[in-house]
N, C-alpha and C positions, 0 to 999 in steps of 0.2 A: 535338282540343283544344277544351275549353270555356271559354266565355266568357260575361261577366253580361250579361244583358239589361237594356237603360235603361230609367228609367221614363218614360214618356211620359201626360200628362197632359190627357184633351180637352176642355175648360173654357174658356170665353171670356173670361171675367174675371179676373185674376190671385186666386188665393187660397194663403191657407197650406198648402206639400207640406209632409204628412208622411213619416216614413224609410218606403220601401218594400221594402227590402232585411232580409233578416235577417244580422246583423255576422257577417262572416267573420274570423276569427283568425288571426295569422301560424302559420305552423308554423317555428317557430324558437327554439334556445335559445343563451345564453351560454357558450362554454366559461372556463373562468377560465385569465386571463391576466394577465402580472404587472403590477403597479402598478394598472393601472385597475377591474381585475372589483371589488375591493369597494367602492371609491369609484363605481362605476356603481350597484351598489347600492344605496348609501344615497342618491342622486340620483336616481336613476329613479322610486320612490316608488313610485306603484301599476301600473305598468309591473313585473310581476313575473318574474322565471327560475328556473325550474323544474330538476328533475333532465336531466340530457342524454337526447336520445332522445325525448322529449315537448314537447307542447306546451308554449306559452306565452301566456297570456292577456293583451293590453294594455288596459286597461279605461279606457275615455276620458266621457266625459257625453255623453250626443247632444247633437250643436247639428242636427240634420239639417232642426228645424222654423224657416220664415220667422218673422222676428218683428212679433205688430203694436207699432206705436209710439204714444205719445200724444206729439203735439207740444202745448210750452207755451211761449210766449216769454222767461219768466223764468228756463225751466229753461234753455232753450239758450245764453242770455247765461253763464250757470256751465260748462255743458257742452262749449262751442266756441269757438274763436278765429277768425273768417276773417283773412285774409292773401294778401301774395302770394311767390311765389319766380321771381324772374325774371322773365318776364313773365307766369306763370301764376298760377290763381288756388289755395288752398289752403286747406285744410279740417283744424285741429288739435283731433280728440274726446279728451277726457277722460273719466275713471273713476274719481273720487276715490276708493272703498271699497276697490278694487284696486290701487290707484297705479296706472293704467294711461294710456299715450296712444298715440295713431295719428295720423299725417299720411298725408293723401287730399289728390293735387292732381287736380281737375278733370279735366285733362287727361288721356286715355286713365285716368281715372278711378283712377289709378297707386296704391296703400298706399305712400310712400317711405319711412315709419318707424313700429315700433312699441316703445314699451319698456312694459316691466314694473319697478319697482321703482328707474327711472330708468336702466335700464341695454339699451342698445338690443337689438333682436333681427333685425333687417333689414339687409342689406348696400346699399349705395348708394354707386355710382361714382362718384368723383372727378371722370370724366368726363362727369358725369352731365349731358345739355342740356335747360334747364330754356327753351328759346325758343319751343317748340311747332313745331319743325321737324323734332325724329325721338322714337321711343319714347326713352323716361325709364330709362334703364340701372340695377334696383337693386328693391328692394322686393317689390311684386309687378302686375306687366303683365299683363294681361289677355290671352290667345290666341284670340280670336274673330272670327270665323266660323270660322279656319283657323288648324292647328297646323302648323309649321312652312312649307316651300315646297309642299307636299301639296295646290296648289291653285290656280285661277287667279289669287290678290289674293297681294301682296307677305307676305313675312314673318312669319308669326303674324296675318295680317288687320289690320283697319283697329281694332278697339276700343282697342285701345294708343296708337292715335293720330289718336283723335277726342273735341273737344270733349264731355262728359260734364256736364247739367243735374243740379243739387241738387232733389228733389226734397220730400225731408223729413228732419227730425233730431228727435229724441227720444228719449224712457226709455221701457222696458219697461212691461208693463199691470202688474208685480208690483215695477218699481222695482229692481230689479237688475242692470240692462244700460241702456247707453246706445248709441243705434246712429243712421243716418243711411242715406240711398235715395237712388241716383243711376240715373239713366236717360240713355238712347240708341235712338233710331230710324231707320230709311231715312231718316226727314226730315232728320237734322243730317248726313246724307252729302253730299259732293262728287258731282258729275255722270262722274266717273271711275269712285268707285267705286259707284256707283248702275249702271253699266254694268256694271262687273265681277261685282257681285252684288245684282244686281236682283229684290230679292223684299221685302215689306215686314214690317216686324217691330218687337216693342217690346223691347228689353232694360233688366231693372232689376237692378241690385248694392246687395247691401245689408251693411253694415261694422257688428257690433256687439264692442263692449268692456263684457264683464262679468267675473263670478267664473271664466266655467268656463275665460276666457281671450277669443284674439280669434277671431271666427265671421267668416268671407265668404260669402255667399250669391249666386246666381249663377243668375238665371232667364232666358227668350227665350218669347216666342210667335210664333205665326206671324199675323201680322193679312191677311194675303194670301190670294187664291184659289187659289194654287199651293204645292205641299208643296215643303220644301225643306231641304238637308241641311247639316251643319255638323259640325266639330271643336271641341273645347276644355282650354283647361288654366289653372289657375293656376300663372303662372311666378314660385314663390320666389326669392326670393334670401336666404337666411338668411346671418346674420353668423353666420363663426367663427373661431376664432385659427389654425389652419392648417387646408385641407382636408385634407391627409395623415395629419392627426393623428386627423381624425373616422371612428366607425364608424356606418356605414347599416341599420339592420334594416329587416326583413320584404320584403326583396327575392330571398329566400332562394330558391333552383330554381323564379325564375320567367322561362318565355319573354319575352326580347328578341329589340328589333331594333337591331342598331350601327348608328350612323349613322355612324360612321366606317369603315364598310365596306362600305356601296354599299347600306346599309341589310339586311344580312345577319342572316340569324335566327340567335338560340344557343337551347340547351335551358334557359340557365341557368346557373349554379353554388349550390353549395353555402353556403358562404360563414359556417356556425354561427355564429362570434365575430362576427361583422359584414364586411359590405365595407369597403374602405380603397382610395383611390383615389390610385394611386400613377405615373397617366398621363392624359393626356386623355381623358374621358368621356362619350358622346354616347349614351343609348340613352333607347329606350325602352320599358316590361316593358309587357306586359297581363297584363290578369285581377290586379290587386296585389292583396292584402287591406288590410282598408279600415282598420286602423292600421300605420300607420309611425313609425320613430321614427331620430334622431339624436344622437350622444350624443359630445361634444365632450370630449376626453381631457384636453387644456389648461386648459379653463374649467370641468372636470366641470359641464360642465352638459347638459341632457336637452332635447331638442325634438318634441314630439309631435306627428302630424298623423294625424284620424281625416276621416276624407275620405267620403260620403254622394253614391251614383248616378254617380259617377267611377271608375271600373271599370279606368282606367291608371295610370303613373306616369311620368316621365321622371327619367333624373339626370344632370347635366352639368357640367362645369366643365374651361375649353379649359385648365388645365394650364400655361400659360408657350408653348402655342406662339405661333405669326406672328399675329398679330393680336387677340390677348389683354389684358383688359383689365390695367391695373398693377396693381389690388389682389385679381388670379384668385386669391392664398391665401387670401383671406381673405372668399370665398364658396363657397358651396354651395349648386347647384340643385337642388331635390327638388321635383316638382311633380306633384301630383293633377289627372286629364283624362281626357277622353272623345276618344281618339285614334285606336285603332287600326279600329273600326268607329262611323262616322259616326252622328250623330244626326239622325234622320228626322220632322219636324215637319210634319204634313199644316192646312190651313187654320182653324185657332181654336187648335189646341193648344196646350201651352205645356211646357216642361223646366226642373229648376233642378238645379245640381250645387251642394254647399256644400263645404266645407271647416273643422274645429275646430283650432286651434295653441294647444299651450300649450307654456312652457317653464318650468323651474326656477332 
């Protein structure tokens, strides 16, 4: 079985990655089925389907490059709201050209909302604890150092739920994006988890709202004398009107592992018309290709994610069993990561994984 190699970068300074990868394409097409195949297709837009048997080309914009920013203090008074939500603190960017906004609460540096055209695209929990006492249930949480229990530190690691510094906000050098830099180091760790994972490192996130849609950006260096290894994922939570109702592409005959079965490999399935997920879902594929797409039967509406140096995917959603969130219809995990073969950062280097979404 093969698998992409990450890019690993040895530069001591942070500077702009660009795409190292050449785009891999789903191999998958739509079979027509009733009521949705041509309402899929007037919504999918440049997301195209092809004759059966063939390929299918998703054609997305690279966001793959870091963005520089010009900060202005005039522009940010237009561009941003601070605020707080509970006892945290929050960060509401706008995108007037786009109608677009994103809420960023500081905290585990969380997206808990983003809409387009005022109609949101993020799911967030009811029971969502806004105290700064557990991760932020909803949006998109951070999984760093460590994806799931796969490791010495609790849950998805400590970035989900650690204090996250604003570092800068601004517009693009060409004025068509507007975006903002949040950072996290060993220094703002607890003495717990400084034990747990004692290695020193800078991490910066970086959130921009423009035309092509919303970009996360998602870099780590190593500032330390010792190399050291890490997992990662961005964990969606996309809003949908029922999961049952949604089909998942480009997951198509590619190796999983259930996690609902002792983390057991499959070869895959088939799946042409898309998956539908009609029971509790824990897995997660490697080697995905680098667009994906979601396509909501109720809302017709299309969710695209071209995903840059993140070589996995996970998809999840506990279904209505025993300790299920109340509003489990009406989300959907699909999450781009670097999971299944760890990232190896020896002393200066540096890694970034992004992620592009757009939706219609």
């Amino acid at each position: 079985m093969a698998f992409c190699c990450l890019a690993v970068i040895g530069y001591l300074p942070f500077v702009p990655v660009s795409s190292l990868w050449t785009t891999t394409h789903p191999k998958s097409c739509w079979k027509r089925r009733s009521g949705s195949y041509s309402a899929f297709r007037r919504k999918i837009g440049r997301v195209s389907c092809v004759v059966e048997g063939s390929s299918q080309n998703m054609e997305v914009k690279s966001g793959a490059d870091w963005k520089i920013l010009e900060s202005d203090s005039s522009d940010q008074q237009q561009m941003a709201i601070l605020s707080k939500v509970g006892n945290l603190e929050q960060i509401t960017l706008h995108h007037a050209p786009s109608n677009q906004q994103v809420q960023v609460v500081l905290f585990g540096a969380t997206v808990t909302s983003w809409k387009k055209n005022q109609v949101e695209r993020f799911f967030l929990s009811q029971e969502a604890d806004f105290s700064g006492q557990k991760p932020i249930r909803g949006g998109i949480p951070l999984c760093f150092p460590q994806f799931g229990p796969y490791g010495p530190l609790a849950q998805h690691g400590f970035a989900r739920i650690s204090y996250w510094h604003l570092k800068q906000m601004g517009t693009t050098q060409d004025r068509s994006a507007n975006g903002l830099i949040l950072s996290l180091s060993n220094q703002d760790l607890n003495s717990a988890l400084i034990s747990s994972w004692p290695f020193l490192f800078t991490a910066e996130y970086q959130i921009i709202l423009g035309f092509d849609g919303l970009e996360t950006h998602f870099r780590v260096r190593n500032d330390g004398e010792e190399p050291f290894s890490f997992t990662f994922a961005f964990h969606n939570y996309f809003d949908v009107s029922d999961v049952s109702s949604c089909q998942i592409f480009g997951l198509e005959n590619i190796p999983y592992c259930d996690r609902r079965k002792n983390d057991e490999w499959s070869e895959g399935e088939e799946n042409l018309s898309g998956f539908q997920m009609m029971e509790p879902v824990d897995r997660i594929y490697s080697s995905t290709p680098d667009e994906l797409a979601i396509f909501d039967s109720s809302k017709l509406q299309i969710i695209k994610i071209k995903k840059y140096h993140l070589p996995d995917s996970t998809l999840w959603n506990p279904f209505g069993i025993q300790g299920s969130d109340p509003g489990w219809k009406r989300f959907l995990c699909l999450e781009p990561g670097a999971i299944k073969s760890p990232i190896h950062l020896k002393p200066g280097e540096e890694w970034q994984g992004s992620q592009l979404i757009q939706s219609e």
